[in-house]
N, C-alpha and C positions, 0 to 999 in steps of 0.2 A: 441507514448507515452502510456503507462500503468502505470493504477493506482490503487492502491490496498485499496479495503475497509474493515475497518473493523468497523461492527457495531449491535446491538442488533438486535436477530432475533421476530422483531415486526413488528407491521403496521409504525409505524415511520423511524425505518434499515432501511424497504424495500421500503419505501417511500423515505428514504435518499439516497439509490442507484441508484435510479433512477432520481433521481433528480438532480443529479449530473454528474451524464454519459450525460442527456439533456444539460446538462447548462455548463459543460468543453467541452461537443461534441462544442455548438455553439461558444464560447468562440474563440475556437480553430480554427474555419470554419472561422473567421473574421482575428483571431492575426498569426494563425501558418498555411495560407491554405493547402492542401496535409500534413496535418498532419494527422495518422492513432490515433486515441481514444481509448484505449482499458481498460476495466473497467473488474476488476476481484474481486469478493466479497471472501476475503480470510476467515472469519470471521462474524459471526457465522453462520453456515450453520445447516443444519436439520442433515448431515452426524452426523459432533460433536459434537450435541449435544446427540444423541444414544449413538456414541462411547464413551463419553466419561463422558457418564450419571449426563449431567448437569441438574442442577435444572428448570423446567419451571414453567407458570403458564399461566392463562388462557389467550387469546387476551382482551384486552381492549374492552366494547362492545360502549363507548361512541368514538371511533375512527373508521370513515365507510371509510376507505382507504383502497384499496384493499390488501389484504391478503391470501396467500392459504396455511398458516400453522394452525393448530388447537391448537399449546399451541406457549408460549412464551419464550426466552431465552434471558438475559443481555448479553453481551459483556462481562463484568468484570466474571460472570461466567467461564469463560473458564482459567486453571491456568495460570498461565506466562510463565513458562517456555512450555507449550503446546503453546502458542501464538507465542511467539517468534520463537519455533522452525517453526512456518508457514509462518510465516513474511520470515525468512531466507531461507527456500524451495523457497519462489517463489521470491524471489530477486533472488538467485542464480540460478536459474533453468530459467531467462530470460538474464542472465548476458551474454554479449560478452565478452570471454576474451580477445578477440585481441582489442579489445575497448580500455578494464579497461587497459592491458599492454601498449598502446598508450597513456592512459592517465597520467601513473603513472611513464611513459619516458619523457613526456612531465613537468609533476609536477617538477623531479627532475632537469632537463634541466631550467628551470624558477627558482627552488631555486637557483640554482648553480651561472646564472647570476644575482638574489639577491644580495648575498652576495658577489661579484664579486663586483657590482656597490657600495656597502657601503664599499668595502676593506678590506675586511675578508679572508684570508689565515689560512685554513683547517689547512696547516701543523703548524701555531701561535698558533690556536685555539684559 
């Protein structure tokens, strides 16, 4: 299983990443055993925020959770259409096709006898 985070580059993100990798990892140890956990922070990283010259600000100094960035970046900083296109990189860049083609053989196979069981003839329409 992988999962993809996306969340402000702060003491809280980086606290939320981690926090969640522990607690889906264990999760998983008990509901899915031999389930592989795999946590990929797509969003917001130190890379895009340079590249892509978002706005920061300073760390919070009343928050002592560990941190090793020197400024801050929102989530909602990064535009949408840059998000999205990341989202969609890494969806598709873990995709099985022969999976999703299995799946989407099996989808129509299940419609088919749907409408088969309620007595719907295609050529009626």
């Amino acid at each position: 299983m992988r999962v993809f985070v996306v969340s402000d580059w702060d003491q809280s993100g980086v606290h939320l990443f981690f926090a969640l990798a522990e607690d889906v990892t264990a999760f998983a140890a008990v509901d899915a055993p031999g389930t592989d956990v795999v946590f990929e922070r797509l969003a917001v990283t130190e890379q895009q925020i340079a590249g892509y010259g978002l706005p920061t600000a300073p760390p919070k100094v009343s928050d002592h959770r560990s941190f090793s960035g020197t400024s801050t970046t929102q989530a909602e900083a990064l535009p949408p259409d840059v998000l999205a296109a990341v989202l969609k990189a890494a969806i598709t860049s873990h995709r099985d096709v022969r999976v999703l083609a299995a799946l989407l053989e099996r989808e129509e196979d299940e419609r088919r006898r749907l409408l088969e069981s309620l007595g719907y003839d295609p050529a009626v329409g």
